[in-house]
Structures are given as C-alpha cells and as structure tokens.
N, C-alpha and C positions, 0 to 999 in steps of 0.2 A: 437594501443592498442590491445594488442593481448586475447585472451579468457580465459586465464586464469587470467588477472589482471581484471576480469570480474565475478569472483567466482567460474567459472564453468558452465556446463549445467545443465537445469531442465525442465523435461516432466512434463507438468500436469496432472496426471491420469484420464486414459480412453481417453487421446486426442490426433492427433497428434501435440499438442504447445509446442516448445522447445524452451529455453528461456536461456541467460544467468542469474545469478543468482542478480547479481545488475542490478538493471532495474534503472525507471525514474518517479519522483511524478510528475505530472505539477500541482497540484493545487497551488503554491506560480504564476504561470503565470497570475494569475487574480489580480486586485488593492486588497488595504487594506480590509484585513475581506475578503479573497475569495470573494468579492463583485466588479464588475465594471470593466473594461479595464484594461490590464497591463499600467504602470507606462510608460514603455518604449517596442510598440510595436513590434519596429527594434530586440531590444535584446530578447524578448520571442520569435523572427521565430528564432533565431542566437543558442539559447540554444538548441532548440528541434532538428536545425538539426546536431549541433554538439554532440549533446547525439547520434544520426544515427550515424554518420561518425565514433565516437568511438566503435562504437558495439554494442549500446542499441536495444534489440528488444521488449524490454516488455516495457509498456509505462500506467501508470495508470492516469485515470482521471472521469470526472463525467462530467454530463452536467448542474448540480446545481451547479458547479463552477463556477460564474460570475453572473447569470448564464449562459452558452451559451458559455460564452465569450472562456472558455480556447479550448472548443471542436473544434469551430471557428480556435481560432489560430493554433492550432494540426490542423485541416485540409488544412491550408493556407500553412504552412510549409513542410504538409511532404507529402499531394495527389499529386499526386497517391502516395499509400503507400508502401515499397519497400515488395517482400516477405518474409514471418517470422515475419513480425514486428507485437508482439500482442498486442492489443487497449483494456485496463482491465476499464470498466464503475463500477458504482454503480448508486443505484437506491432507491426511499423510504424519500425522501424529494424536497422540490419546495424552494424558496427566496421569501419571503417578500419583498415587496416595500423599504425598510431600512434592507435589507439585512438579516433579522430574516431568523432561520434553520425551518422549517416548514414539519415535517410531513406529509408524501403525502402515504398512504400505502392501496387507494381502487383500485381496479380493473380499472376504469376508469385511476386514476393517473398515477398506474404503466405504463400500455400500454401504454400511453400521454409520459409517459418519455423514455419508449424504441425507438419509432417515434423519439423522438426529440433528443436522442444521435444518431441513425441513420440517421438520417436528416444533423446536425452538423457535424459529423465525415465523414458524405459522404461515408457510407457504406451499404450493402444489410442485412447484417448478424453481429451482437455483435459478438465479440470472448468469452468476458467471462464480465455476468454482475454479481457483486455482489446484493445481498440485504443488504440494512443497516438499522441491527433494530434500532430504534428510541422509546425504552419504555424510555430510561435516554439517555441527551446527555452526557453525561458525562463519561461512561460508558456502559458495558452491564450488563443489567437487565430481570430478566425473563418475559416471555411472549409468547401469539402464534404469528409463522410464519407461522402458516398453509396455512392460506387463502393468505397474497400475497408471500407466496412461488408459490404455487400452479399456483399462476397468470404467473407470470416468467417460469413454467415448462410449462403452456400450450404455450406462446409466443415461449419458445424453441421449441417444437414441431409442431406449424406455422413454421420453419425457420429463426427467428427473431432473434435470439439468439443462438448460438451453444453450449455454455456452462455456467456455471451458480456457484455463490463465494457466500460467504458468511461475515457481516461486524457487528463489535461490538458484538457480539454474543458470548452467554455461549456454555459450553459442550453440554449442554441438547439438546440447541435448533439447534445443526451442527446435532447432532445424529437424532433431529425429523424430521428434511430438508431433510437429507438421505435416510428417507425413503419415499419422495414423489420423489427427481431426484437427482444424482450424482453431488457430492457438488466436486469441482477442487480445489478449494482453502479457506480460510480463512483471513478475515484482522482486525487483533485486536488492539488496545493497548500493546505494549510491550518496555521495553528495560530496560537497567542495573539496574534501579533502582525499575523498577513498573514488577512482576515477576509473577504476578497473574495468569498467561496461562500457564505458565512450564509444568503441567500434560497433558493440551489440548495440547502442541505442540507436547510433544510425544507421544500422544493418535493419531494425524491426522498421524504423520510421520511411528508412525509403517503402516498405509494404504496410503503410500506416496502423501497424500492431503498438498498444499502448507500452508502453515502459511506466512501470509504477516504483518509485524508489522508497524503500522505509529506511528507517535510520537516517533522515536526511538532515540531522543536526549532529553527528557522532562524531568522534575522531578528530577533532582538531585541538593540536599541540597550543600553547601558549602562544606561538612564535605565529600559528595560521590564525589565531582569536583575535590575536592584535592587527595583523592585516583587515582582518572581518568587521572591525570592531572600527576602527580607523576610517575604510569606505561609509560604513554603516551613520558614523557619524556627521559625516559629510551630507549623506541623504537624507538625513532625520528620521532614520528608522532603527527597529530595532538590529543584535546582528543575526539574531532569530529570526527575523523577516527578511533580514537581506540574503540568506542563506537558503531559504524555500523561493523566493522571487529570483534567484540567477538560476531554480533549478524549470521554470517557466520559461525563462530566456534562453536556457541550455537546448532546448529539441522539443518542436510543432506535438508529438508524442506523448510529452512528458503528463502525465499524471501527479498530481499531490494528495495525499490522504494525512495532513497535519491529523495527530492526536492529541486530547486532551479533558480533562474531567473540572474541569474551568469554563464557564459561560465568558468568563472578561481574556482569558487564554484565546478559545473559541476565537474570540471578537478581534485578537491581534491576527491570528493565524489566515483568517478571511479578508486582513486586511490585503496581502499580499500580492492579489492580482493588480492593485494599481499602482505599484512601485515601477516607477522608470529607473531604469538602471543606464547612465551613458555609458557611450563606449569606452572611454578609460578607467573607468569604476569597474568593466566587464575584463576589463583585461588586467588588473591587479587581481579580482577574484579569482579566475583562471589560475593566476600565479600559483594561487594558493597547495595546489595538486602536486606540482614541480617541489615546492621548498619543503611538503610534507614525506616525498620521497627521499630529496635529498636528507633529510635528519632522521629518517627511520634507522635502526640499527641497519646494520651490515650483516647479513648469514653466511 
C-alpha cells in the first residue's frame, strides 16, 4: 500500500510527528462497551500488525479502554515499536466495576493515568496525550480546563509526555489550553451528518493544529443513508468509504483513526485515501448536514 492510498502526509505543529493521514482507532479491540478483553485475542495482535505492514503510523488509543486491556494488546503486538510509529493516548476518565465512563480529572488521577498508559504501552515518553473533557458525555460542553490542562503541561515538561491534544472540546476551551501549552491536535465529534465544528476546523487549520474526528460514520437518518448510498454507488465504493474519503476532502487538517477488530474491515478503511470524489458528488454530500438539520426534531 503505497502513501498515497494513505491520504498523504501530516506534521503536527511544532513537532517532529509525521504521519500519514489515515491512521488507526483501536478502541473496538477491547469486548462489548469498550469494557473487557477482545472477543478474539489472535485477531486484535493480526489487525494491529497488519494496520504496520500497510503503512499506519499513527495509532490512537487510551488506557481506559478495557481498561488496560487494548494498551496491553498494542504493546504485545507491535513492541518494540517500529520508528515513526505515533502512539495518540487520552486521558480524564477511569471504568467502573461495570464498565461506567467515570470522570477522573484531579491531579492525583491524571498523573495515575499518564504512569499507567506509560506502563501498558511500554514507553518512557507519551507521544501526544489528549485531554477529554468530560462536563457532558455526549458532547462538548463549556467548562474549565485549566486546572488538569495545566496538570498534563507540567507532566510534559517532567518528560512524561512530549506533546499534548485536545478531546470533545469547544472553540473557547482549545483557545484557553493554548495559552497555558501548544495544543498539536484536536478530537471532536464530526462527520457528514453532525457539522457542528466546520468553523473550529478551519479556525485550527488556518494554524495547522490536527482536527481528529471519531464517530465519523454516526448519525445518519435513512433519508442522509440514501443520499450516501446513492453517490456511493455511482463511485463504486462503499458509503462507509465514501463517508471517511469526504472527511479527507473536507480540511488539509483532517485526521482519520477508522477503527476496527477485522483485518478485511482494516483493508476497506485504508482503502480510502484513493477515492476521488468530483465536485458534484462533493456537493450532494455537503447537502447531507442541511437536510439532517432540517428533519431533526424542533425543541
């Protein structure tokens, strides 16, 4: 698989992390509910190193995934890690006994959590931890990040950490982060149907700060499927593919982390970077945002 069915390259500002543009989720390599052991341990070492062998160097994951569990398998599979390959954490929640998302965001937590994806991943130094704020899970909601930003900037400047993202998070609160340390990236909610960041992504992109979107296959009503599904077949793709391939075409920025516990999944999702999308195929997807608001209830 060559680099360019890979999207391209991307520096993360101020560092030296180049990356190609479709990277790798592993959070689906933990059981049901991000909670517990993969299903099938053979096939989560089989993905991660066939995601290597195709080109992936960017590789996102958390240690509150399983928890433990997925960081664990990433270290089983790919240590020693080859060079270039970057290891993207988050941080700012723990698991519940029954798998509850649990709010973890004192000073004592955070630190405990950066030890323990350092511990799991078998490394000296994070390459880049986000924070994820946790005021709504559901979204981002305002709030301060002052205090466990601040936490994570003094851990970066221990060594513990070399660079430092950002997760679920408003405008306000990337711009307040910024000015306590150099925010590299961003990971929001985004994709064809939920468009609520379009300002933020060109807001980061004009100072070429990554925009990382999850959920980028979520939310779409019947009435956006059949649009998707419609382009999709006109290109000979899937609308799985067509729907991560406009978020490439959407901003120079854009980041992908497809996830998946499938080697032949794996193989569609990397297909992506070489789908050409024309302009009138770009401009019915677009629609897609419009007609999903129009049919949303009314509050």
């Amino acid at each position: 698989m060559t680099e360019a069915n890979l999207g391209g390259r991307y520096t993360f500002p101020g560092t030296n992390l180049t990356v190609h543009r479709i990277g790798y989720g592993a959070m689906q390599l933990a059981g049901p509910g991000v909670f517990g052991p993969p299903k099938d341990h053979a096939a989560a070492l089989a993905v991660l190193r066939a995601a290597l062998k195709a080109g992936v160097d960017h590789i996102d994951t958390s240690d509150f995934y399983g928890p433990h569990v997925v960081n664990q398998v990433i270290k089983e599979a790919l240590h020693p890690y080859p060079k270039g390959l970057v290891l993207v954490t988050k941080v700012s929640c723990v698991r519940g006994p029954k798998g509850e998302w649990i709010p973890a965001f004192s000073r004592e937590e955070l630190t405990a959590a950066v030890h323990s994806n350092l511990k799991n991943l078998g490394v000296d130094a994070l390459d880049i931890v986000n924070l994820r704020a946790m005021f709504s899970i559901h979204g981002p909601a305002e709030g301060s990040l002052e205090e466990p930003f601040t936490v994570l900037a003094d851990l970066q400047r221990q060594g513990l950490i070399k660079h430092l993202g950002l997760s679920n998070v408003t405008s306000k609160q990337v711009a307040d982060a910024r000015k306590i340390a150099p925010v590299v990236c961003v990971q929001n909610l985004y994709n064809l149907a939920h468009r609520e960041d379009d300002a933020l992504i060109d807001e980061l992109a004009r100072d070429h700060i990554a925009y990382v979107p999850f959920f980028p296959l979520g939310g779409f009503t019947p009435l956006q499927s059949s649009t998707l599904s419609d382009v999709a077949t006109r290109l000979e793709v899937t609308p799985m593919q067509l729907a991560q391939a406009w978020l490439l075409h959407r901003a120079p920025n854009m980041l992908l982390i497809p996830g998946t516990s499938s080697v032949k999944h794996l193989e569609e999702n990397l297909a992506i970077g070489s789908i050409k999308i024309p302009p009138q195929a770009l401009q019915e997807l677009d629609g897609i945002a419009a007609s999903a608001k129009a049919a949303a209830p009314q509050h």
